[in-house]
TORFI-111240 format. One record per residue: residue in three letters; x, y, z of N, C-alpha, C in turn. Coordinates in steps of 0.02 Angstrom, whole numbers. Layout:
BEGIN
+------+--------+--------+--------+--------+--------+--------+--------+--------+--------+
: code :     nx :     ny :     nz :    cax :    cay :    caz :     cx :     cy :     cz :
+------+--------+--------+--------+--------+--------+--------+--------+--------+--------+
:  ala :      X :      Y :      Z :      X :      Y :      Z :      X :      Y :      Z :
...
+------+--------+--------+--------+--------+--------+--------+--------+--------+--------+
//
This chain:
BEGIN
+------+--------+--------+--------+--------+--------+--------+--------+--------+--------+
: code :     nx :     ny :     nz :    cax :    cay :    caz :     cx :     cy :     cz :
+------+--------+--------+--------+--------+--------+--------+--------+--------+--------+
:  unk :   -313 :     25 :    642 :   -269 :     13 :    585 :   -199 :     42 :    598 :
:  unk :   -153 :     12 :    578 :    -84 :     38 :    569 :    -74 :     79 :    523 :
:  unk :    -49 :    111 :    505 :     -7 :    167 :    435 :     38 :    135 :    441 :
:  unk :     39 :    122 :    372 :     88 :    118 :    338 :    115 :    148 :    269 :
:  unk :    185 :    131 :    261 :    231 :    174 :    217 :    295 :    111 :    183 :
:  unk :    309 :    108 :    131 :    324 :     57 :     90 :    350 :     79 :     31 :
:  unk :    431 :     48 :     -1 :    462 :     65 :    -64 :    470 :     -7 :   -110 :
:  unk :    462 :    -23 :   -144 :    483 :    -75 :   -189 :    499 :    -25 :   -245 :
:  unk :    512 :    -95 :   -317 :    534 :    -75 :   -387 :    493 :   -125 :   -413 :
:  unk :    454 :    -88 :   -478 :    427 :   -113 :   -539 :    459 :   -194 :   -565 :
:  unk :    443 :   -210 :   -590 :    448 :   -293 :   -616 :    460 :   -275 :   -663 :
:  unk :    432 :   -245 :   -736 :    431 :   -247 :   -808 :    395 :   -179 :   -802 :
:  unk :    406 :   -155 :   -864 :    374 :   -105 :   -908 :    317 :    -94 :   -916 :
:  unk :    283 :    -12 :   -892 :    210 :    -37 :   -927 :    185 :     30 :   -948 :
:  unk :    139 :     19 :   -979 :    145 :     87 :  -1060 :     63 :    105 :  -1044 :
:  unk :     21 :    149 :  -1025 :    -46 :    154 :  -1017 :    -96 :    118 :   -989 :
:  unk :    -65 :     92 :   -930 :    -91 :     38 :   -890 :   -104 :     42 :   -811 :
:  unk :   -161 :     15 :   -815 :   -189 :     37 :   -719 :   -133 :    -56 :   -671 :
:  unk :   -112 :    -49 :   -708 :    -80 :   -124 :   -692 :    -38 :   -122 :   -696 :
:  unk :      7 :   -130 :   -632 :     99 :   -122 :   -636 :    121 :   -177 :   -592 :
:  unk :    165 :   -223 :   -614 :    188 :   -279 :   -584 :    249 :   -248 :   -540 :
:  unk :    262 :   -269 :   -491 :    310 :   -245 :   -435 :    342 :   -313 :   -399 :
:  unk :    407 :   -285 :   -371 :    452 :   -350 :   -353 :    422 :   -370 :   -295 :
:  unk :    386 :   -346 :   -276 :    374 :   -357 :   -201 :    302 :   -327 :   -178 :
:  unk :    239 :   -359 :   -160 :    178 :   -323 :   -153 :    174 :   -308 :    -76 :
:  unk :    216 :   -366 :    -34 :    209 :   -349 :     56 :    177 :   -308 :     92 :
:  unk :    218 :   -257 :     86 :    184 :   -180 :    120 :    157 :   -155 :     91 :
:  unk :    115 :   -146 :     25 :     67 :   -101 :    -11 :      4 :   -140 :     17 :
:  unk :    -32 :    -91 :     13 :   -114 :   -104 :     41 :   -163 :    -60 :     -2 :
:  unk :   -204 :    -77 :    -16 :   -256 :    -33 :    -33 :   -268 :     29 :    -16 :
:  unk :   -280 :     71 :    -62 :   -286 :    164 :    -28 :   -228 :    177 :    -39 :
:  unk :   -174 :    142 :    -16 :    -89 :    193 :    -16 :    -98 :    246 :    -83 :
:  unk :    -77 :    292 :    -84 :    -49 :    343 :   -136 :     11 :    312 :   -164 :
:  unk :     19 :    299 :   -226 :     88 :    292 :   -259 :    127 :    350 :   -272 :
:  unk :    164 :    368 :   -271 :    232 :    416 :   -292 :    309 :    386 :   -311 :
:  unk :    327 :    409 :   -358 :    400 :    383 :   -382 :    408 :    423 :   -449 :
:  unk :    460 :    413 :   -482 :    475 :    445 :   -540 :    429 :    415 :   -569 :
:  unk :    398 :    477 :   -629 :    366 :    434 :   -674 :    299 :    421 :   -674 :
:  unk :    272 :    425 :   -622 :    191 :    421 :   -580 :    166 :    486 :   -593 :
:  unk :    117 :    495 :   -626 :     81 :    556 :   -644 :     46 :    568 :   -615 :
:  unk :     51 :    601 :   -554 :     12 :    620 :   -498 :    -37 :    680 :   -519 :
:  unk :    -16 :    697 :   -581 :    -90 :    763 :   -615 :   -142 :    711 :   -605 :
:  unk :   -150 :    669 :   -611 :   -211 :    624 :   -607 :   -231 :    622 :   -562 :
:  unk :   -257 :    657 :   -513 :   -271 :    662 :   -448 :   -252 :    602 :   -384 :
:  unk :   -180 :    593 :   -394 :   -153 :    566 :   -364 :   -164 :    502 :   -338 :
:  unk :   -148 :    458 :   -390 :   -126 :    371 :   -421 :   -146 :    326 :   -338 :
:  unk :   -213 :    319 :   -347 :   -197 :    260 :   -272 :   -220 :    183 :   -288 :
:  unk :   -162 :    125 :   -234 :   -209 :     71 :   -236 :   -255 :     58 :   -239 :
:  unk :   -267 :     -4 :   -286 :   -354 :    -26 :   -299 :   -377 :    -89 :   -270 :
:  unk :   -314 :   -136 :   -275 :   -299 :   -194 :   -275 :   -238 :   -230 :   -286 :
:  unk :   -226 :   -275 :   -248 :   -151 :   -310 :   -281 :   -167 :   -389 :   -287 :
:  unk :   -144 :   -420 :   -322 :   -149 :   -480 :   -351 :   -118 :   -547 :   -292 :
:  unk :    -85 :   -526 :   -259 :    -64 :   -575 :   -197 :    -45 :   -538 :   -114 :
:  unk :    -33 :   -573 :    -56 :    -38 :   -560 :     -3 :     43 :   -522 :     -6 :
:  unk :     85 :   -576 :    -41 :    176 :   -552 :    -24 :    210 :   -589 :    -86 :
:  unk :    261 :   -573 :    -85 :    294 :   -563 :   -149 :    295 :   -529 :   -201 :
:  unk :    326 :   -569 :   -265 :    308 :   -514 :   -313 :    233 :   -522 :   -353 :
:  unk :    189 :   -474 :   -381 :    153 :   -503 :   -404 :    120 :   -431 :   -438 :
:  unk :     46 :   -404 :   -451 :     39 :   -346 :   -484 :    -11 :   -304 :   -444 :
:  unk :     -4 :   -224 :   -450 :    -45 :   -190 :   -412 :    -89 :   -175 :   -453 :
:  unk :   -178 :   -158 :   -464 :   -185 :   -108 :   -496 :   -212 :    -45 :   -461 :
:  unk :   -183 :      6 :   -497 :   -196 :     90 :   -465 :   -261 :    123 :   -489 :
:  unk :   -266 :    185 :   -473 :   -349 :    220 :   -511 :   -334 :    254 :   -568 :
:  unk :   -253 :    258 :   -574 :   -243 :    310 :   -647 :   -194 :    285 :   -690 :
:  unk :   -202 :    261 :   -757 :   -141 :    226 :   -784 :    -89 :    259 :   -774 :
:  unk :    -40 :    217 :   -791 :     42 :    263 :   -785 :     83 :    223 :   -833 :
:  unk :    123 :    256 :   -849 :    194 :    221 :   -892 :    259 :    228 :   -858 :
:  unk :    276 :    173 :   -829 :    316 :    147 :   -825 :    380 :    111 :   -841 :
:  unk :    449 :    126 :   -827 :    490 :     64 :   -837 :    513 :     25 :   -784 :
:  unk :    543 :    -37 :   -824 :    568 :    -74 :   -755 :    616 :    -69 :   -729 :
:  unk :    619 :    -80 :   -653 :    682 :    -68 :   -610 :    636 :     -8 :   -580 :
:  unk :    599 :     54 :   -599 :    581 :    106 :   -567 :    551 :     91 :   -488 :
:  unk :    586 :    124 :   -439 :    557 :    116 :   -360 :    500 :    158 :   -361 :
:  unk :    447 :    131 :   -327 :    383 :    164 :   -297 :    365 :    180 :   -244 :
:  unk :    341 :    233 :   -224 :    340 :    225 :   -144 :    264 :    222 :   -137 :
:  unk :    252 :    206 :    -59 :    166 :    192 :    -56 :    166 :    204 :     22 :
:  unk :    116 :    263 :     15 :     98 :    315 :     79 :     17 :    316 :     95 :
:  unk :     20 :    320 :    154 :    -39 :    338 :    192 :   -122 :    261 :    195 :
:  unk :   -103 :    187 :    170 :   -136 :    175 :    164 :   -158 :    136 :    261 :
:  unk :   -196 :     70 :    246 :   -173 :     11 :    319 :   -152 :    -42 :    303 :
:  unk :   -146 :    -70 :    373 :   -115 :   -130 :    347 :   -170 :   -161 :    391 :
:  unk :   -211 :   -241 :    400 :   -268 :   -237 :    433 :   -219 :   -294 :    487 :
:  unk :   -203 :   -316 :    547 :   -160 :   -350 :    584 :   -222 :   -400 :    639 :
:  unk :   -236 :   -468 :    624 :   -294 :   -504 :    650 :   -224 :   -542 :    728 :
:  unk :   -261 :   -537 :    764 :   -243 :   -574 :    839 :   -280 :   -626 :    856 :
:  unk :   -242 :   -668 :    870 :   -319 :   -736 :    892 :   -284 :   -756 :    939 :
:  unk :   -308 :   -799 :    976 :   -284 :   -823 :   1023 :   -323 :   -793 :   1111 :
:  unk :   -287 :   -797 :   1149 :   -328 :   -776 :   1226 :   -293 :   -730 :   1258 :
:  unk :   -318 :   -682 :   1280 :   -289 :   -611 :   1274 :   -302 :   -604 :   1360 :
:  unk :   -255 :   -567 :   1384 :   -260 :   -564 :   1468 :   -246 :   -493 :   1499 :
:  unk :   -299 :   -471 :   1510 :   -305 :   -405 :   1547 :   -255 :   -392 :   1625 :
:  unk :   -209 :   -367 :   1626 :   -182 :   -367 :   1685 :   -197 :   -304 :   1741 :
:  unk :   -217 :   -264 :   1701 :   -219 :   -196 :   1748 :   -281 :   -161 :   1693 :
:  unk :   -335 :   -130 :   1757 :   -388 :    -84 :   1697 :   -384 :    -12 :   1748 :
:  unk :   -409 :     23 :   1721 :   -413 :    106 :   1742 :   -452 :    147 :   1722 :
:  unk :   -486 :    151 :   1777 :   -553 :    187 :   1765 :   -544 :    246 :   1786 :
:  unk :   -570 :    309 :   1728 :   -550 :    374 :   1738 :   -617 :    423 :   1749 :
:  unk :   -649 :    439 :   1823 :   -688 :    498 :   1794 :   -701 :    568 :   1784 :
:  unk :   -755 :    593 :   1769 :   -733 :    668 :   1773 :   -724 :    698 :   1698 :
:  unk :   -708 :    638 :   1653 :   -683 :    649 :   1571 :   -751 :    687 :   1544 :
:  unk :   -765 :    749 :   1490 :   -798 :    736 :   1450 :   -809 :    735 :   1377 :
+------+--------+--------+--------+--------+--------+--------+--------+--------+--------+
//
């Protein structure tokens, strides 16, 4: 997995809700930790649950409601991002090490 780390801004307003619409879902992934103004991290610290599309804008939901306004930036730490390869893959050089334990 990759780490990743990611900022957008809120879409609209939201008042006691595990559901926050954001301009941009791209780089958020599941697991990330949210942090930004406003994110009540007493809640044992607000993580992805799910987001509603692959990219663009669209809605996250988190594990702890939050209130929100719009325009507010979010940041989103520590989750993956999952990266699929297809195609035919070509070994050019291998290296065999012994002695390791």
């Amino acid at each position: 997995p990759v780490t990743a780390a990611t900022s957008t801004t809120t879409s609209g307003a939201v008042s006691s809700s595990t559901t926050i619409g954001l301009a941009d879902v791209g780089g958020v992934s599941q697991g990330m930790t949210v942090s930004g103004v406003g994110i009540n991290a007493a809640v044992a610290n607000p993580t992805v649950v799910s987001k509603s599309t692959d990219n663009g804008a669209g809605n996250i939901v988190v594990s702890a409601a939050q209130t929100l306004e719009s325009g507010q930036t979010l940041f989103f730490n520590g989750g993956t991002e999952t990266i699929t390869i297809t195609g035919t893959l070509e070994v050019s050089k291998t290296v065999t090490i012994l002695g390791i334990n």
